[in-house]
N, C-alpha and C positions, 0 to 999 in steps of 0.2 A: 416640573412640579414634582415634588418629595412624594412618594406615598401617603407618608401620615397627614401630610397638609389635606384641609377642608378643600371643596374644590370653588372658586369664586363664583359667585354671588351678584350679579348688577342690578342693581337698584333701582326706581326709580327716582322723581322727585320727593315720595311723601314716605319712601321707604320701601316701596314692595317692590317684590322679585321681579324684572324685564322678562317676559314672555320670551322665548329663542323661537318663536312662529316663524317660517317664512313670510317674506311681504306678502303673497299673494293671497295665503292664508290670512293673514291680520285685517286685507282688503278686505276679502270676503266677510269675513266675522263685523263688516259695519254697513249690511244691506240694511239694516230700519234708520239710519243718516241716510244713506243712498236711494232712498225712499222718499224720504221726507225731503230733503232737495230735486230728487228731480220735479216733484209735483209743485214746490216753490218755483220750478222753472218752468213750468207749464204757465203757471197761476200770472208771473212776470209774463210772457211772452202774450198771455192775452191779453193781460192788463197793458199792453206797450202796443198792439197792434190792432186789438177789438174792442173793448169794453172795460172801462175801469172799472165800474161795477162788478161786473163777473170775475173778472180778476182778482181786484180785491177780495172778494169771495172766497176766491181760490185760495189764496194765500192765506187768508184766516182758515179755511176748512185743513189746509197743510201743516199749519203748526197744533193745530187740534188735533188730526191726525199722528203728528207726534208723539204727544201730550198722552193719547192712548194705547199707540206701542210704547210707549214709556210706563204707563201704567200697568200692562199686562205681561212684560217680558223682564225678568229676572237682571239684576246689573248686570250681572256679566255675559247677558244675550243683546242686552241693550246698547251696547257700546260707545257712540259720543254724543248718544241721547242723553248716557247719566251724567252729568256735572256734580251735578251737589246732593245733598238728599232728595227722595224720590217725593216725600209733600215739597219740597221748594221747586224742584223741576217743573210737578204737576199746575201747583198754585201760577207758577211763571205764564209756563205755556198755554196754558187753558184760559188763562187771562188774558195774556198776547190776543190768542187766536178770537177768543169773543169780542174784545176790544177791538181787534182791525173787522171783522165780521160786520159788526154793529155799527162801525163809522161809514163802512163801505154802502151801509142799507139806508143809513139814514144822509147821505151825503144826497142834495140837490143834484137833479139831473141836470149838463148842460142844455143851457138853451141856442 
């Protein structure tokens, strides 16, 4: 590369600059996802082995959870928490998680 040449640039999809992070770093930078899955796998694992009830619980309490580190942590602390803007994120999830919550409570106990 010439001197006077700019130096390149990579892009992403929507146009911004590709971070030059190491992977390990970029891993790191997405503990509130790492988070929020592992407790959706908690939430599975009881829902699959103990109680659908509880589980189900879980799993609504997980994407709430979300919902709230997505509320309280800045985009770019947030990482593949943020999708879209942060009311359609909130509106999504918070809605998810009540709506699975709520059917989990009012769901007939087996007999």
């Amino acid at each position: 590369m010439a001197a006077d040449e700019p130096p390149v640039v990579r892009l992403d999809g929507e146009g911004n600059p590709i971070d030059d992070q190491p992977l390990i770093e970029r891993t790191i930078d997405q503990w509130p996802l790492a988070l929020v899955l592992l407790a959706l796998a908690l939430g599975v694992i009881v829902l699959s082995f103990y109680d659908f009830r509880v589980g189900s619980v879980m799993l609504g309490a997980a994407v709430i959870f979300g919902a709230a580190l997505r509320m309280v942590l800045p985009r770019d602390r947030a990482g593949l928490l943020a999708i879209r803007s942060r009311p359609i994120d909130l509106v999504t999830m918070y809605g998810l998680g009540i709506a699975l919550t709520t059917v989990a409570v009012l769901v007939p106990p087996a007999r």
